[in-house]
C-alpha positions as CSV (number, residue, x, y, z in Angstrom):
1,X,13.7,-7.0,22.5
2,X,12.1,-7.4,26.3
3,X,12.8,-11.3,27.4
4,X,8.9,-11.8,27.2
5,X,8.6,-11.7,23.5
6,X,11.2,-13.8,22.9
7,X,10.2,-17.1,21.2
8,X,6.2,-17.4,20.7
9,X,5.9,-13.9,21.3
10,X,5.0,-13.3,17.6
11,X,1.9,-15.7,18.1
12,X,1.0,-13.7,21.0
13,X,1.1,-10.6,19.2
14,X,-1.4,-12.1,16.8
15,X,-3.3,-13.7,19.1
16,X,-6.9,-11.9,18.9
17,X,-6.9,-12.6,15.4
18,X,-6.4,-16.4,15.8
19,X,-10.0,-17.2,15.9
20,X,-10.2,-15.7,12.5
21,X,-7.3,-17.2,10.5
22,X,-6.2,-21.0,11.3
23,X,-2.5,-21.2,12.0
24,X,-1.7,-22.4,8.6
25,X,-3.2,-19.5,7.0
26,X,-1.6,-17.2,9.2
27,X,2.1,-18.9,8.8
28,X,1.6,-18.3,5.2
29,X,1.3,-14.2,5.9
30,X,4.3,-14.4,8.4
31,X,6.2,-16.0,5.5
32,X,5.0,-13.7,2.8
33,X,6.6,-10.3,1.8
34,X,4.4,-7.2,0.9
35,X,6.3,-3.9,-1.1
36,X,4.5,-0.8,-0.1
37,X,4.9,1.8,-2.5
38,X,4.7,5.6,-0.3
39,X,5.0,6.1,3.4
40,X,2.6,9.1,3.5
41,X,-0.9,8.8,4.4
42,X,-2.1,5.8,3.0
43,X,1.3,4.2,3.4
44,X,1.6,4.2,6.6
45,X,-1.2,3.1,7.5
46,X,-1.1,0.8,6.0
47,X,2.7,-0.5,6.6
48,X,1.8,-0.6,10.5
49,X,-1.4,-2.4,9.3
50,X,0.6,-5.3,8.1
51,X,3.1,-5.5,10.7
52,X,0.1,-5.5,13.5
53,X,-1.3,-8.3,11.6
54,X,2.2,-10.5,11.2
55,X,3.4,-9.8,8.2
56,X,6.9,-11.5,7.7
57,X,8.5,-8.8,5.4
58,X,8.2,-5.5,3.8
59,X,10.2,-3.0,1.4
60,X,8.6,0.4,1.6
61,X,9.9,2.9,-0.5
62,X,9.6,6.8,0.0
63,X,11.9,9.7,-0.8
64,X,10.3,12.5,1.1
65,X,10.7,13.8,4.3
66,X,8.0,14.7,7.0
67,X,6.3,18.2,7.5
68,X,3.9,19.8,9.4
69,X,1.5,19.9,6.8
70,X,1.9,15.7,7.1
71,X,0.5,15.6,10.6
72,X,-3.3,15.8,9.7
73,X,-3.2,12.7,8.8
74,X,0.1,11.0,8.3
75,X,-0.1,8.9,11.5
76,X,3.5,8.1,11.4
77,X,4.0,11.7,12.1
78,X,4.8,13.9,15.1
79,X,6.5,16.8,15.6
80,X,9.5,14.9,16.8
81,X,10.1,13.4,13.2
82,X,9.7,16.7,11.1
83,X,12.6,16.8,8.6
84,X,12.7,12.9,9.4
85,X,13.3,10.3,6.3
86,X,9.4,8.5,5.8
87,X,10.6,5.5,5.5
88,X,13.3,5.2,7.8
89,X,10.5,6.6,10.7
90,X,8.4,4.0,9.4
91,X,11.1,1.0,9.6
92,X,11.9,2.1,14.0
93,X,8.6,2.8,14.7
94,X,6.8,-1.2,13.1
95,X,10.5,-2.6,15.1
96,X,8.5,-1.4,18.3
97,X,5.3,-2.8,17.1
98,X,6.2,-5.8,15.8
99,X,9.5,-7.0,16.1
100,X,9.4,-9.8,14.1
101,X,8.4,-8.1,10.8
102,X,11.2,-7.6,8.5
103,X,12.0,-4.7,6.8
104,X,13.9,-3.0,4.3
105,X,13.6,0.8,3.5
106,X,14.1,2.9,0.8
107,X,14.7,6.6,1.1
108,X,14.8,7.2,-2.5
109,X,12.3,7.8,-5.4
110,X,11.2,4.6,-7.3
111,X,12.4,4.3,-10.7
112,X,13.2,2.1,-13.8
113,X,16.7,1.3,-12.0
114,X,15.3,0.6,-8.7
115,X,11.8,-0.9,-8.9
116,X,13.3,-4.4,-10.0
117,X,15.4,-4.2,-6.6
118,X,12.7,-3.6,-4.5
119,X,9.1,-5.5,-6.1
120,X,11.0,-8.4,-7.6
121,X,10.4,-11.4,-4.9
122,X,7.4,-9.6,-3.2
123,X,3.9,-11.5,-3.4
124,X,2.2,-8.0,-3.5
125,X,2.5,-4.5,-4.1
126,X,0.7,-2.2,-2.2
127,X,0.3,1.3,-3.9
128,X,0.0,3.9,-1.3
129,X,1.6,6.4,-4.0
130,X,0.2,10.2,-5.1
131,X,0.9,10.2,-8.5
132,X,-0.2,8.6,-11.6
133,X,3.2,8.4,-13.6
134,X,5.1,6.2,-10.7
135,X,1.7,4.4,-10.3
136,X,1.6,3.0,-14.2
137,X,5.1,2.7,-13.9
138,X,4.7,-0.1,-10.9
139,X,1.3,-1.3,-12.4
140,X,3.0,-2.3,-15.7
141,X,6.5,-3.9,-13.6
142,X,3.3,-6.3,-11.8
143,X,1.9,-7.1,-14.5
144,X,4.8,-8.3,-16.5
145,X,5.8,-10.3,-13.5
146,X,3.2,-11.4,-12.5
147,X,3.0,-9.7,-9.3
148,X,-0.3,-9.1,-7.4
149,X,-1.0,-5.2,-7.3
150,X,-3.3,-3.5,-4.7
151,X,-4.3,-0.1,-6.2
152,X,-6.0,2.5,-3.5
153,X,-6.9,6.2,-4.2
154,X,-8.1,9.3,-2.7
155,X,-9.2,13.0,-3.4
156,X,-10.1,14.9,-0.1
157,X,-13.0,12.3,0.9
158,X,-13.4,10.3,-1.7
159,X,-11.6,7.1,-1.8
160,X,-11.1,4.2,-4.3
161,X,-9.6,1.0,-4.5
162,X,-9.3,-2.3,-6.3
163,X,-7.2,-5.6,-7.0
164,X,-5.1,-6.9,-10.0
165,X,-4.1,-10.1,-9.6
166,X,-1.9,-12.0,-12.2
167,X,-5.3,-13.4,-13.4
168,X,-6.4,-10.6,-14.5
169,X,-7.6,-9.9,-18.4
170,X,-8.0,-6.0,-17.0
171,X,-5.0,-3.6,-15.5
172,X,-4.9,-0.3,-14.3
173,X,-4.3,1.5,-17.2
174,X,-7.1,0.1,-19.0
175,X,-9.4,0.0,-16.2
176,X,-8.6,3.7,-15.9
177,X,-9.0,4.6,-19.3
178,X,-5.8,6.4,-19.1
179,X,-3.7,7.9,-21.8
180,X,-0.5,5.7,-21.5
181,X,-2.3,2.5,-22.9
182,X,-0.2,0.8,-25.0
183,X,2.4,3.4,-25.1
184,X,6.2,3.9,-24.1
185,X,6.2,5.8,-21.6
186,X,8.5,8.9,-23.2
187,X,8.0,12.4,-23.1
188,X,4.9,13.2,-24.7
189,X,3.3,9.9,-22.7
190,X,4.9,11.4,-19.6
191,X,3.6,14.6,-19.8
192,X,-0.3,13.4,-20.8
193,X,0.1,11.4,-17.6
194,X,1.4,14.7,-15.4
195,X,-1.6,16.8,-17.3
196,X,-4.1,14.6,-15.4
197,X,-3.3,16.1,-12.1
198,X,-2.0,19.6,-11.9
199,X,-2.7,20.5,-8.3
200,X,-2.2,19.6,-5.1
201,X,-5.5,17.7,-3.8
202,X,-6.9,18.4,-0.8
203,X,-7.0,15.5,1.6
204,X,-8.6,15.1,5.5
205,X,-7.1,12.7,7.7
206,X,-9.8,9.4,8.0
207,X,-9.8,9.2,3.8
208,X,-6.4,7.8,3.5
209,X,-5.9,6.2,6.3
210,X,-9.0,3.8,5.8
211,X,-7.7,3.2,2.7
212,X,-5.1,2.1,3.6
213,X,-6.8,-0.4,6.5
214,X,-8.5,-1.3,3.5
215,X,-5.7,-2.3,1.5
216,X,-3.5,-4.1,4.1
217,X,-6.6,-6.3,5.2
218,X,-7.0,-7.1,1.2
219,X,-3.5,-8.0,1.2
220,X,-4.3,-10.2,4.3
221,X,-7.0,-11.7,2.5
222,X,-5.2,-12.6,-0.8
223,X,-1.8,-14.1,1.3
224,X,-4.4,-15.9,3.7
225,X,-6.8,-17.2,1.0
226,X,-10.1,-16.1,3.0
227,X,-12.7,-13.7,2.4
228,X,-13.5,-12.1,-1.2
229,X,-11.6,-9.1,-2.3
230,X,-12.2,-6.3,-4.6
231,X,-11.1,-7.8,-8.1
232,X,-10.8,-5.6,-11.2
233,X,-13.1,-4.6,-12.7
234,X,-14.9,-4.4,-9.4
235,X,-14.0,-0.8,-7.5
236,X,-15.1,0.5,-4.3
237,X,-15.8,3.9,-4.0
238,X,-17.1,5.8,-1.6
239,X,-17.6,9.2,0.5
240,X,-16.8,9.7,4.0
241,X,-19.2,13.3,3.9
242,X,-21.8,10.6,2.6
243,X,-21.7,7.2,4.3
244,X,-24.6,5.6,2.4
245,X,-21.7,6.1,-1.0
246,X,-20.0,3.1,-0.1
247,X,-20.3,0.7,-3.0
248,X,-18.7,-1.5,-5.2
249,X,-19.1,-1.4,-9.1
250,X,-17.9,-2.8,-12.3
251,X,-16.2,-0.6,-14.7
């Protein structure tokens, strides 16, 4: 680390947003630690979202590997890290960033032997995932332990996204109306889950990448205590092909 940055340099990387946050409030998001689940496009965005903004900590978790087919919008991408490990990229490239975030990578698939390991002592999830199955898989670990999970979506240029908070009477299957409710999740609830998305969705580069601005800064908000964010049942949707779509409603 250069000589500069050594001791107040994290408050200088910050600085700009100081007349935003008080220092208490932003001391509690350098002490906090944020689990992002995917390091793809939503993910890492919204990983170097966090560490821009001082996050103390992450785990990010992601199995896959980058391709070309990644650098439309996958801004953790170049052609230097093809064949690279997601979330080992994404731990070197937030250490030049921000030094001073923490973090632990995962280059494995999340699963009912793992998830404990890596959500367990986070205040919040972040789901930056592209499936359903791994998704009700995290939702239902949060909500069991009372964990804080930031759900964001997209298809092509649609994007969604929402808050559960430990508060909350609602969750993610049931908001969703999804097939899983209230079931064990064993083979004939795995493959009604799989059956909800067959094919590859098409995707353009802003869509997840504003979702996932959109997450981190709701994750800022929650850790921070300012602002409103986007509780279930509320949902905001929107459009990027029609900017008057951005809205957020009740389900």
């Amino acid at each position: 680390m250069p000589t500069r940055f050594i001791g107040d340099g994290y408050w200088e990387i910050i600085s700009r947003q100081m007349s935003i946050v008080t220092k208490s409030e932003q001391k509690r998001f350098k002490d906090s630690k944020i689990a992002v689940i995917g390091c793809g496009g939503i993910g890492g965005e919204t990983i170097e979202m966090l560490a821009r903004m001082g996050v103390g900590k992450l785990n990010i978790i992601d199995k896959d590997h980058f391709d070309i087919s990644n650098l439309n919008r996958q801004t953790l991408s170049s052609l230097t890290e093809i064949g690279l490990s997601k979330s080992k990229v994404a731990k070197e490239k937030i250490r030049l960033i921000n030094p001073y975030t923490k973090i632990k990578y995962f280059n494995e698939e999340l699963n009912e032997k793992n998830i404990s390991q890596i959500i367990e002592d986070c205040d919040i999830v972040i789901d930056a995932l592209d499936n359903i199955l791994t998704r009700v898989k995290v939702s239902r670990y949060c909500k069991k332990n009372n964990i804080t999970f930031i759900h964001g979506a997209i298809h092509g240029t649609e994007g969604q996204l929402t808050v559960f908070t430990p508060e909350n009477d609602i969750d993610y299957e049931t908001m969703f109306s999804l097939p899983s409710k209230d079931k064990p999740l064993n083979e004939n609830t795995i493959n009604e889950i799989n059956n909800l998305t067959k094919d590859i969705p098409p995707v353009i580069g802003p869509t997840p990448n504003l979702i996932g601005c959109l997450e981190s800064i709701e994750a800022f908000k929650i850790i921070t205590g300012i602002g409103n964010i986007i509780k279930a049942p509320e949902l905001l949707t929107f459009d990027l092909l029609n900017l008057n779509s951005f809205n957020i409603q009740k389900l």
